[in-house]
LONUSE-26723 format. One record per residue (C-alpha): x, y, z; residue number from 1. Coordinates in nm, 4 decimals, padded with zeros to 6 digits. Example, Ala and Ser with C-alpha at 12.3 -4.5 7.8 and 13.67 -1.06 7.14 Angstrom:
BEGIN
{atom {01.2300; -00.4500; 00.7800}; 1}
{atom {01.3670; -00.1060; 00.7140}; 2}
! end
This chain:
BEGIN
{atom {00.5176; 08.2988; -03.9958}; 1}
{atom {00.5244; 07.9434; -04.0989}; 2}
{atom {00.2571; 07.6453; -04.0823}; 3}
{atom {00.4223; 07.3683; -03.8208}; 4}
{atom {00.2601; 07.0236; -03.6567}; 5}
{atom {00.3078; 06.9706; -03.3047}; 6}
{atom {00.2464; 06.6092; -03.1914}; 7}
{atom {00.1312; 06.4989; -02.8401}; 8}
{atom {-00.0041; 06.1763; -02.6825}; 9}
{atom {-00.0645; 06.0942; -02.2572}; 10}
{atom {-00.2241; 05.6981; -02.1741}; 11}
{atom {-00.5340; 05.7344; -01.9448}; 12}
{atom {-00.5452; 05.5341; -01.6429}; 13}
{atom {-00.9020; 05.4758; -01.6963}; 14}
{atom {-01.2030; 05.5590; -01.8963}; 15}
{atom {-01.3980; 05.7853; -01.7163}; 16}
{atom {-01.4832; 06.1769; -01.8961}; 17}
{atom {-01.3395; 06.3268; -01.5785}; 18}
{atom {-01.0240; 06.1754; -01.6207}; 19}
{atom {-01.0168; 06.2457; -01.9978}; 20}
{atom {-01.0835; 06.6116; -01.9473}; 21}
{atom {-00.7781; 06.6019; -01.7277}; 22}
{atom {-00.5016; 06.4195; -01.8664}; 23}
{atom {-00.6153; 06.5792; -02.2189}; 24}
{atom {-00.6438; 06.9386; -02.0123}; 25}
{atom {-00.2687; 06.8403; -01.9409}; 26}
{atom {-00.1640; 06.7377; -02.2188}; 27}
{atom {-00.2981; 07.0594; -02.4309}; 28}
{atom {-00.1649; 07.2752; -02.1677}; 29}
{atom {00.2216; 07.1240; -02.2210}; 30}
{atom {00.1810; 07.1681; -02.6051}; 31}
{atom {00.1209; 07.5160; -02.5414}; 32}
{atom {00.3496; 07.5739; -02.2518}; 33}
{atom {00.6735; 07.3780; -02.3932}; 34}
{atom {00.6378; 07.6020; -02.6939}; 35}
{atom {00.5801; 07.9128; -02.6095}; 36}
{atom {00.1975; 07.9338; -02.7775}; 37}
{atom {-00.1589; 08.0938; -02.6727}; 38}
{atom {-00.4810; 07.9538; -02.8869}; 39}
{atom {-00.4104; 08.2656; -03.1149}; 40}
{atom {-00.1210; 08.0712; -03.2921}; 41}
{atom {-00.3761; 07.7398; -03.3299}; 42}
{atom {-00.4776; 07.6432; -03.6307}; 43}
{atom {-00.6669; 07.3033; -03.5636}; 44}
{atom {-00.5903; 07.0314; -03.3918}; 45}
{atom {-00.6591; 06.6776; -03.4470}; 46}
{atom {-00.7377; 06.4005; -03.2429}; 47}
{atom {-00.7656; 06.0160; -03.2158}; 48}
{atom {-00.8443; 05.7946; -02.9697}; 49}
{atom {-00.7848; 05.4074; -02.9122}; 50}
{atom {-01.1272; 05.1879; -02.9218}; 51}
{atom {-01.1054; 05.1162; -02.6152}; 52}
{atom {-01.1768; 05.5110; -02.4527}; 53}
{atom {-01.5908; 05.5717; -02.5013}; 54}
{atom {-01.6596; 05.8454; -02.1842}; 55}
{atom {-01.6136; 06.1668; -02.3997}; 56}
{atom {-01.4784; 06.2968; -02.7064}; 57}
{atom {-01.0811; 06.4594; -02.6372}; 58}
{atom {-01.2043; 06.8010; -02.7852}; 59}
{atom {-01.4144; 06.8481; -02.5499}; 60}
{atom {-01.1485; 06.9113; -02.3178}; 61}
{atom {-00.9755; 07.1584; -02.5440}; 62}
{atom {-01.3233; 07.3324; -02.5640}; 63}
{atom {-01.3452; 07.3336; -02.1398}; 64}
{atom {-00.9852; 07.5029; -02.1867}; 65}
{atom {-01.1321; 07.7676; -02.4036}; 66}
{atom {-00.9944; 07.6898; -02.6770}; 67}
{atom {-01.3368; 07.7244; -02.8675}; 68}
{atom {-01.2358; 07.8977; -03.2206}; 69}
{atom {-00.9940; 07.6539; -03.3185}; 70}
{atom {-01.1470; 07.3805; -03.5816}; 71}
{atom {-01.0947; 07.0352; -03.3997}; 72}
{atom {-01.1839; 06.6613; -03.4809}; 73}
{atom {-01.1522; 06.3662; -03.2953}; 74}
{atom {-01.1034; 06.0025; -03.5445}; 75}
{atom {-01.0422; 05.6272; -03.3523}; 76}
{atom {-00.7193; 05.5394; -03.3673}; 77}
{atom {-00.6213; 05.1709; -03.5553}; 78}
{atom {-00.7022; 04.8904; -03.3555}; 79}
{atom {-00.3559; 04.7426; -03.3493}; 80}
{atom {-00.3356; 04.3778; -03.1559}; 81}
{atom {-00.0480; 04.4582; -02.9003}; 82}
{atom {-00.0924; 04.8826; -02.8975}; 83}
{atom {-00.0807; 05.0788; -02.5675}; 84}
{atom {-00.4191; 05.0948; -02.4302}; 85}
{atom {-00.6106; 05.4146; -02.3922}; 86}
{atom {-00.4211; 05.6892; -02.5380}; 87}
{atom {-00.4927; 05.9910; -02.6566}; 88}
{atom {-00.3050; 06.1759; -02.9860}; 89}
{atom {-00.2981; 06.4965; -03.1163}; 90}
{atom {-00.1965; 06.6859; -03.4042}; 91}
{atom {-00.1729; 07.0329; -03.3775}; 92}
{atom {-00.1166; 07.2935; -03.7010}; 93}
{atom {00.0489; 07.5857; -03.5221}; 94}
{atom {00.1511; 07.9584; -03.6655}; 95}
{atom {00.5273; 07.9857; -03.5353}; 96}
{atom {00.8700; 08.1321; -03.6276}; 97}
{atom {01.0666; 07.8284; -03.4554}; 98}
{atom {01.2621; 07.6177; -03.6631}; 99}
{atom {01.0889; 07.2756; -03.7638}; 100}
{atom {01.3746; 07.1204; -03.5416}; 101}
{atom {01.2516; 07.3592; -03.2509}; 102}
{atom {00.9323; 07.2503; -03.1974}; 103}
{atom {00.8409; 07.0601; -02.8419}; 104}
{atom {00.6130; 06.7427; -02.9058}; 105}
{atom {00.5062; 06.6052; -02.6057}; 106}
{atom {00.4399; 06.2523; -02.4841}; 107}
{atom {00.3057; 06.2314; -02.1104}; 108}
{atom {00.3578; 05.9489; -01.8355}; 109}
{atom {00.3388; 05.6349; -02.0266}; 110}
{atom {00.3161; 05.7769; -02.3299}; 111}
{atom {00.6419; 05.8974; -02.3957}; 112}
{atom {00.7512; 05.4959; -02.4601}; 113}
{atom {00.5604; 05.5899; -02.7710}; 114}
{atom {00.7947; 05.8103; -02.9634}; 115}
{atom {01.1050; 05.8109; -02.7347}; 116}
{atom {01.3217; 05.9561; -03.0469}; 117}
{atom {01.1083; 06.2902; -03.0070}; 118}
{atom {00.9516; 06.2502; -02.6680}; 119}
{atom {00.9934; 06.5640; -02.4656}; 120}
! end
């Protein structure tokens, strides 16, 4: 079984802890779902956030998902003048067999404009 890193973002509408839980509920669920993972294959998961999202931390949602084994962290992401506004990133470190090149990252909504080469 070999160590692979899974990348997803989704853009929140707004920045309310509600929302956050849901779009990042969402956007946990599709990492898992597109390839073919439970939270047994997790190894962590890391998170960032643009400054501009304060209601709740994004592992909180993974937690609410039950994924509550799993070592997570949430960082701010770079303040970068011009940078879609409130996103949400992960990176996952995943136990799989799948090729490197078989792996599903997944960019939700608005978010796929940020990595449209490996968008999903």
């Amino acid at each position: 079984m070999a160590v692979r890193a899974v990348r997803g973002a989704v853009q929140l509408e707004r920045d309310e802890a509600g929302h956050m839980e849901e779009q990042v509920g969402a956007l946990l669920t599709a990492v898992l779902e597109r390839n073919d993972l439970d939270t047994d294959d997790l190894i962590s998961i890391w998170f960032t956030a643009t400054p501009d999202l304060h209601c709740d931390f994004p592992a909180a949602a993974a937690r609410k998902l039950g994924i509550v084994d799993v070592p997570l962290i949430c960082a701010q992401e770079l303040d970068v003048e011009g940078a879609m506004p409130r996103v949400v990133r992960l990176l996952a470190h995943i136990e799989s067999d799948r090729p490197r090149a078989d792996i599903n990252h997944v960019y939700l909504g608005a978010a796929a404009a940020l990595r449209k080469d490996i968008a999903q």
